[in-house]
C-alpha positions as CSV (number, residue, x, y, z in Angstrom):
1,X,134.8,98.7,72.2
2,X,133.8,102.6,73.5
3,X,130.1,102.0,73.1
4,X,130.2,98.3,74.6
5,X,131.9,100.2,77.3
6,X,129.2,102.6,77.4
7,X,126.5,100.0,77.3
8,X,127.7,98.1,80.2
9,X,127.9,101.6,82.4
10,X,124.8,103.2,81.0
11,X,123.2,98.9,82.2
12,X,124.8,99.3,85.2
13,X,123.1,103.2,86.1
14,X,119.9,101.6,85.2
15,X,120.8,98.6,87.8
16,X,121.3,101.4,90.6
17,X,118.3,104.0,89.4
18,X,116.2,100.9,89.5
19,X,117.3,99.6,92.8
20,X,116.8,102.7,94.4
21,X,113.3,102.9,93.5
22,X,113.1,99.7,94.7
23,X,114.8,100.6,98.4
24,X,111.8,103.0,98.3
25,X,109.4,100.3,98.4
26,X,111.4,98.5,100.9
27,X,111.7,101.2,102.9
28,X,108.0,101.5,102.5
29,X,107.4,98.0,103.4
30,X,110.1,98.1,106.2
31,X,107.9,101.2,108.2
32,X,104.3,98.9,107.4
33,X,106.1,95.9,109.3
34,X,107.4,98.5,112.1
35,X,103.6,99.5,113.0
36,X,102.0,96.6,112.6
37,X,104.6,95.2,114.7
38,X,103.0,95.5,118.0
39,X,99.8,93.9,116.7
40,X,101.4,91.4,115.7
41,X,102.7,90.5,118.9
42,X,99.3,90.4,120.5
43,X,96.3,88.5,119.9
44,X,96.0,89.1,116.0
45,X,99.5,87.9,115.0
46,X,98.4,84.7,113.9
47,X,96.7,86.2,111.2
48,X,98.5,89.3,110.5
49,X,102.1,88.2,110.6
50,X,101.2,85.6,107.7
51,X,99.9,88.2,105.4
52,X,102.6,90.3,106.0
53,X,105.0,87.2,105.4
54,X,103.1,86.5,102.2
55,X,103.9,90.2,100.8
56,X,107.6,90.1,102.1
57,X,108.0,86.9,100.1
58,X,106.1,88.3,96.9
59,X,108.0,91.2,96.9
60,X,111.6,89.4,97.6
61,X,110.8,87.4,94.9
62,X,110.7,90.3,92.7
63,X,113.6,91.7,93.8
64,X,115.1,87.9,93.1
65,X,114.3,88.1,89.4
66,X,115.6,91.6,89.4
67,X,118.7,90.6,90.8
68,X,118.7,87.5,88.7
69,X,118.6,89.8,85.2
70,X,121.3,91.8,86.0
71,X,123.9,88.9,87.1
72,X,123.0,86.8,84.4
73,X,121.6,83.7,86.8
74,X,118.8,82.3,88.9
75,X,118.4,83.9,92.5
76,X,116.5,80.2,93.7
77,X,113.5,80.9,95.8
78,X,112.8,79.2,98.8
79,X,109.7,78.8,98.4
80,X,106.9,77.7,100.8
81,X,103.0,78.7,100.7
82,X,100.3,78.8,103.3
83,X,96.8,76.9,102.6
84,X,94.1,77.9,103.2
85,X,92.6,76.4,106.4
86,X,95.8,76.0,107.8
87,X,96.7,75.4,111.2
88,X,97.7,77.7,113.9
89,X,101.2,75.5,114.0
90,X,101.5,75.5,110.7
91,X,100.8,79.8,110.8
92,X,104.0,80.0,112.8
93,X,106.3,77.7,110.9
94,X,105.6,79.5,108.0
95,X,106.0,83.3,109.9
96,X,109.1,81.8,111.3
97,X,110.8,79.8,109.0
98,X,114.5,81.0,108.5
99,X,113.9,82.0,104.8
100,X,111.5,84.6,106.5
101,X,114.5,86.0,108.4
102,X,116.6,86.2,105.9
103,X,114.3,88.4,103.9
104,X,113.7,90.5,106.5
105,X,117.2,91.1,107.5
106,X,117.5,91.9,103.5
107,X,114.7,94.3,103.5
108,X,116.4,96.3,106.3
109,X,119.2,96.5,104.7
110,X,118.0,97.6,101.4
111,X,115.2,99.9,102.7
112,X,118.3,101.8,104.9
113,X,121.9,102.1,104.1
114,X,121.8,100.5,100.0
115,X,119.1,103.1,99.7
116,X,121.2,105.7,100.7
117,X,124.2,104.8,98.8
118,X,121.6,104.3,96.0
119,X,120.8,107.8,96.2
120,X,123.9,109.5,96.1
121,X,125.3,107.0,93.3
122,X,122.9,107.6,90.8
123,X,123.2,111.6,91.3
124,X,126.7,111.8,90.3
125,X,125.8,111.9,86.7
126,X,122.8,115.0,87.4
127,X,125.8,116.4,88.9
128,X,128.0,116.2,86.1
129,X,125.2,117.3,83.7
130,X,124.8,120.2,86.4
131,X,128.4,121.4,86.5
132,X,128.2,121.9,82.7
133,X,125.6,123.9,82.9
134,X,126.4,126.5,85.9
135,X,128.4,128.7,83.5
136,X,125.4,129.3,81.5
137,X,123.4,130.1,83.9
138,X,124.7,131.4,86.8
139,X,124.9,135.1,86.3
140,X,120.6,134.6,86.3
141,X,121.1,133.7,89.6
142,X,120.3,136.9,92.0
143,X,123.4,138.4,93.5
144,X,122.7,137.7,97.0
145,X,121.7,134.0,96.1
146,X,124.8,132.4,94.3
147,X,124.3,129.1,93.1
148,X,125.5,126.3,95.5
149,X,127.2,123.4,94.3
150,X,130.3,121.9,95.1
151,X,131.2,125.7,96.3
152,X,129.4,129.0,96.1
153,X,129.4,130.4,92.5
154,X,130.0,134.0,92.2
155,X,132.1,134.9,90.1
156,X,133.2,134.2,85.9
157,X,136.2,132.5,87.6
158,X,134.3,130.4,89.9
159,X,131.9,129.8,87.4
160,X,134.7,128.4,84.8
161,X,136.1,126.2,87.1
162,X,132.7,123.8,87.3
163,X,133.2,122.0,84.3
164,X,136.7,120.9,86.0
165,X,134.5,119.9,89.0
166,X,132.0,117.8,86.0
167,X,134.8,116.2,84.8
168,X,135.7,115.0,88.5
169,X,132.1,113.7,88.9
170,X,132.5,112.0,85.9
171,X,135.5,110.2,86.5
172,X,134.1,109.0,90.1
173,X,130.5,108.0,88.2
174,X,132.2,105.9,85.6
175,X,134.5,103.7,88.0
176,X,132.0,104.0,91.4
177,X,128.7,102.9,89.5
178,X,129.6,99.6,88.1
179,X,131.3,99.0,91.3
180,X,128.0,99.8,93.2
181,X,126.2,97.8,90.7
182,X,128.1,94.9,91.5
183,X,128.1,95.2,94.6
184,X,124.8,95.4,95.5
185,X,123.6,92.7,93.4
186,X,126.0,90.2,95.5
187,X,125.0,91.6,98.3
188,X,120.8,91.0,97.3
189,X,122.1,88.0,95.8
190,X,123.6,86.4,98.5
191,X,121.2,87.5,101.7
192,X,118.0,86.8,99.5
193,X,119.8,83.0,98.5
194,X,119.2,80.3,101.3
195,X,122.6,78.8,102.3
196,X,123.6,75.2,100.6
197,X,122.8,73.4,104.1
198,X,120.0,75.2,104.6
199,X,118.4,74.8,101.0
200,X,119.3,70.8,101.4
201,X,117.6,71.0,104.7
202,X,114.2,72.4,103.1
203,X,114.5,69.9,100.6
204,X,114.2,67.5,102.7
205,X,111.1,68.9,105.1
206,X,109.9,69.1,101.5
207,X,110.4,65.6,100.3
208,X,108.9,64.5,103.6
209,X,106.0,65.9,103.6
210,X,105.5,65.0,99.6
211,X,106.1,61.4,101.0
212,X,103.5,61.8,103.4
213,X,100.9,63.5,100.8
214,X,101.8,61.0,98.4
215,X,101.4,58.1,101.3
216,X,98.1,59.6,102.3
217,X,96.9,60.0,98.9
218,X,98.0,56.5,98.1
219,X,95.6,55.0,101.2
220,X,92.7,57.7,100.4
221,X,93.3,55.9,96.8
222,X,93.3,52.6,98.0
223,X,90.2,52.9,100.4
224,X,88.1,55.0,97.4
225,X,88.7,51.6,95.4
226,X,88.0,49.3,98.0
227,X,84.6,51.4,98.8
228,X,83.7,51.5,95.3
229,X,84.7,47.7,94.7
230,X,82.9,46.9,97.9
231,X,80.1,49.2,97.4
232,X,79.5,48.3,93.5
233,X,81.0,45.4,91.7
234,X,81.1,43.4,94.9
235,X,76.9,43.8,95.4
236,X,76.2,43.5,91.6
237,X,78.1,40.2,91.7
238,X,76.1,39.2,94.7
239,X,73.1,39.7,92.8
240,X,74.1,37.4,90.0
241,X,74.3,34.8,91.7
242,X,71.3,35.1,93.8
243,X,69.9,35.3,90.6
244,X,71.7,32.2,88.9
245,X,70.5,30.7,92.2
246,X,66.9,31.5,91.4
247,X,66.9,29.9,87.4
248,X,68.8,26.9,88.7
249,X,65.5,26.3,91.1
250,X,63.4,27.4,88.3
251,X,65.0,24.6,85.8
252,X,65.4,22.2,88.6
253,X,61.6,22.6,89.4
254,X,60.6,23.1,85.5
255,X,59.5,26.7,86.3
256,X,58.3,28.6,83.0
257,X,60.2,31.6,83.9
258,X,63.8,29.8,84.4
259,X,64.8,31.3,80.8
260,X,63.8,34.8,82.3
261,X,65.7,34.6,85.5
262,X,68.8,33.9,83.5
263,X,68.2,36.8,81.1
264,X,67.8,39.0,84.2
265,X,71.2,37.3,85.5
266,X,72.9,38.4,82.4
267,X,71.9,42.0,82.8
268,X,73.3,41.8,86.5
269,X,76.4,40.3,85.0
270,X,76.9,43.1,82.2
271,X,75.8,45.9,84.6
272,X,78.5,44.6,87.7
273,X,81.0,44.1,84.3
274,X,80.7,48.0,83.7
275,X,81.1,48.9,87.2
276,X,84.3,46.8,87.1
277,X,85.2,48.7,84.0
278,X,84.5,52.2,85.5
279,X,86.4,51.4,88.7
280,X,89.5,50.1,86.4
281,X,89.2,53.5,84.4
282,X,89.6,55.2,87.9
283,X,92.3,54.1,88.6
284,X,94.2,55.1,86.0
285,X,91.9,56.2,82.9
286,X,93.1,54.2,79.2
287,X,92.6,57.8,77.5
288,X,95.5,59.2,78.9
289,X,97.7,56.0,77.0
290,X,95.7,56.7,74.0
291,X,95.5,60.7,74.0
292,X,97.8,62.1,76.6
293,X,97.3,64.3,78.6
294,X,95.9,67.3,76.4
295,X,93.8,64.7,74.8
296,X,92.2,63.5,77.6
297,X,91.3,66.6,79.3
298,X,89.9,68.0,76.0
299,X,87.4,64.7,76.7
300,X,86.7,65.8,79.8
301,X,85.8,69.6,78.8
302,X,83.7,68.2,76.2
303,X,81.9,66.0,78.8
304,X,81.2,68.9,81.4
305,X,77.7,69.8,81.9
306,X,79.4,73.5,82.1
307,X,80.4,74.6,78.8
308,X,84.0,74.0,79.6
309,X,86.9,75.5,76.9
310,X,90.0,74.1,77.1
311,X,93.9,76.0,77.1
312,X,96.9,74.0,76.3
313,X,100.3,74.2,74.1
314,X,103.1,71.7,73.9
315,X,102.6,70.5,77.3
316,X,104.0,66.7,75.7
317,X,103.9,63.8,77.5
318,X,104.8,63.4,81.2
319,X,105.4,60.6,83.7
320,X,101.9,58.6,84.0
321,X,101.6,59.3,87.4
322,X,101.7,63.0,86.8
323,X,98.8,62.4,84.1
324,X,97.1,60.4,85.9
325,X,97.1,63.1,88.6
326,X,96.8,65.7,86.8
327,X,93.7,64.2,85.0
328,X,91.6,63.6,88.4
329,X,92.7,67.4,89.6
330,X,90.5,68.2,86.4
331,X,88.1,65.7,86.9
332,X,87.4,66.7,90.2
333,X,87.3,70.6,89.6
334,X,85.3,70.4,86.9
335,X,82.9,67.7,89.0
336,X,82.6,70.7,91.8
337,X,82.1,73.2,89.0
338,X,79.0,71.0,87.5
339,X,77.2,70.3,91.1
340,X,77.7,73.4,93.0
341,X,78.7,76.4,91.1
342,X,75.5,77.4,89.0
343,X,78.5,78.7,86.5
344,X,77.2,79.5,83.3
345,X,80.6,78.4,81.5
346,X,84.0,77.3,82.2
347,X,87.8,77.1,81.5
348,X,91.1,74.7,82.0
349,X,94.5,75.6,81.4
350,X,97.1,73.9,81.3
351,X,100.7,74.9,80.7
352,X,104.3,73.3,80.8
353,X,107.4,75.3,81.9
354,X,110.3,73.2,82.1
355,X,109.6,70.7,85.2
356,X,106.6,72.9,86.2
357,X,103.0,71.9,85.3
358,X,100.8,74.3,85.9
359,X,97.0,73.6,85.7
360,X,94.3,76.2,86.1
361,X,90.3,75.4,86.7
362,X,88.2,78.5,86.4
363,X,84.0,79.2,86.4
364,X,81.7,82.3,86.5
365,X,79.7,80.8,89.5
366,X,78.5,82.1,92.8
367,X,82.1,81.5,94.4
368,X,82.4,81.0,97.8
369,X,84.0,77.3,97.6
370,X,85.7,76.5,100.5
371,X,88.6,73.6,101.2
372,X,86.6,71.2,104.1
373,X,88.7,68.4,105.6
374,X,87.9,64.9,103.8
375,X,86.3,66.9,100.7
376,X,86.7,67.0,97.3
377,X,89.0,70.0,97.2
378,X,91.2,68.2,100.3
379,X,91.3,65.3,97.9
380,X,92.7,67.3,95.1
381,X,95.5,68.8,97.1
382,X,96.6,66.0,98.9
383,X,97.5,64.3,95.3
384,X,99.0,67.4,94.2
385,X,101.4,67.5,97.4
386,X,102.3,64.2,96.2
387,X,104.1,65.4,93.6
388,X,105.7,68.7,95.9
389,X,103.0,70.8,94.5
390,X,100.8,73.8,95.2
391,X,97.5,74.4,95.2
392,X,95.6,77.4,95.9
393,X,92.0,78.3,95.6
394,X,90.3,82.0,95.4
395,X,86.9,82.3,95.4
396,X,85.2,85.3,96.7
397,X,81.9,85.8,97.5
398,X,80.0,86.3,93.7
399,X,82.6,84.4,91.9
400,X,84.7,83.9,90.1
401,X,86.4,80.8,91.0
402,X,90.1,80.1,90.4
403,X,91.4,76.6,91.5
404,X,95.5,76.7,90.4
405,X,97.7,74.0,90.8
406,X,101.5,73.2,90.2
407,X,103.1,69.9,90.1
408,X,106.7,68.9,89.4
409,X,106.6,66.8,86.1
410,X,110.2,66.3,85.3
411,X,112.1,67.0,81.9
């Protein structure tokens, strides 16, 4: 019972120490925000308050699994990421948004009073090891300098009465530090945890804007068919039968090359069959019925131009549309990566995490791909936004380039 006792305190004084090196880096990240405040109010706040937004969020996020440990549950993130490319309007939702407040209202009070508290909390046990040790050592101490503690020490008596004033700290360190503990993990908890109406109200900003993705992505869809039916099959049929047109005046006029024409027809009428076939595949490919999805992309490494190597484990089957997506995200990477990245190899990953997929497309190339409205990688993330995903895209100047995605797949 004593040393699950002793466990839970010595948990708890870790909880604290921790946090207060934490406050430190609020603190630290609380001053940054106060001097780059004044820029951000001017001309360059559009793109400096973003960036300092994205670290506030990376960092409360830490802090939310840190938290989250401790209590023994899930401090929910609210989310939200800025594209690349994005929008002046879309800059300022995401510097404004009232998750942003919240955090910051957080890190000023963790960077200032928690951090204090912090501080003198997680001495009280140096000053219990201290007042042990004074009577050993204080007659080093010169005789104008007494050691200063919780009084002057100057004396044998004064000097015996320390481990009295140990004891004291003790006492105060075993009840006040799981009470701190406790404390200031609700307190993170609760200021770094959207309220229910608020979190319902994100939800549904988000679910509107994955119906719109998945409605634009849906038409994009729609009008890539009817372009490639249009475009293709339609013209190869055409050709048929000007073709079959052509044998029928060949017979009908006793023409030696009638029996030629129709062999030619026949060849127009496999060829437009295989575009059929290819547009059909498009649409939703037969492999990923036959495979899944692990097998399917492993065909679609093997087919890349770039020697492509494929990462996967127990990602199972998902709902077909998440497949199907997830299949032309692939596709359409590793398409990029074979025209335009003069990589000299190539890797997918893929990995499941309970509702999360998370896909990964990376090459050695020159880097420097960049997201244009109505390309390729446009395409890509308006069908993962479909699903309320995320994509984001680094490539520097020199390579590499990392395309990752993350779509909600379901259980």
């Amino acid at each position: 019972m004593r040393d699950g006792r002793m466990r839970r305190w010595l948990r708890d004084w870790a909880f604290v120490a921790v946090d207060t090196a934490a406050s430190l880096g609020s603190l630290l990240l609380f001053c940054i925000g106060l001097v780059l405040l004044p820029l951000m109010l001017i001309t360059g706040g559009v793109l400096l308050l973003p960036q300092f937004v994205r670290i506030l969020h990376g960092w409360s996020d830490v802090n939310r699994r840190r938290v989250g440990r401790y209590r023994g549950e899930v401090v929910p993130s609210p989310g939200g990421t800025l594209h690349r490319g994005a929008t002046i309007d879309e800059r300022l939702r995401f510097s404004f948004s009232p998750a942003v407040g919240r955090e910051a209202l957080w890190l000023t009070v963790h960077a200032l009073p928690m951090m204090f508290v912090s501080i003198v909390t997680i001495a009280l046990p140096i000053g219990v090891v201290q007042s042990l040790a004074i009577p050993f050592y204080w007659q080093l101490a010169p005789a104008d300098e007494p050691i200063v503690f919780a009084f002057p020490v100057t004396s044998w008596q004064s000097a015996a009465l320390m481990p009295l004033v140990g004891v004291i700290y003790g006492l105060i360190s075993w009840a006040l530090i799981p009470a701190i503990a406790r404390l200031f993990s609700l307190i993170s908890a609760r200021m770094l945890t959207a309220p229910r109406r608020s979190l319902l109200a994100e939800r549904v900003d988000a679910l509107t804007l994955s119906r719109a993705a998945a409605l634009d992505a849906h038409g994009a869809e729609l009008r890539r068919i009817e372009r490639d039916l249009h475009d293709g099959a339609q013209n190869r049929l055409v050709n048929v039968v000007m073709m079959l047109g052509i044998a029928e005046r060949a017979l009908e006029t006793g023409a030696t090359d009638a029996v030629e024409q129709v062999r030619r027809a026949q060849d127009a009428a496999t060829d437009a069959l295989a575009g059929l076939r290819r547009t059909v595949h498009d649409i939703y490919p037969p492999i990923l019925d036959e495979l899944g999805l692990e097998g399917a992309l492993a065909s679609l490494a093997g087919r890349s131009a770039v020697p492509c190597t494929l990462e996967s484990s127990d990602v199972g089957r998902v709902p077909a549309a998440v497949e199907s997506a997830s299949y032309f995200v692939v596709a359409e990477a590793l398409t990029n990566v074979n025209k335009y990245s003069d990589a000299a190899s190539a890797s997918v990953r893929v990995r499941r995490d309970g509702d999360l997929l998370e896909i990964t497309v990376t090459d050695d190339g020159g880097g420097g791909a960049i997201e244009r409205p109505g390309g390729g990688l446009a395409g890509i993330r308006r069908r993962i936004e479909a699903f309320e995903g995320t994509m984001d895209l680094t490539s520097p100047a020199g390579g590499p380039t990392t395309l990752r995605a993350e779509m909600l797949c379901g259980s």
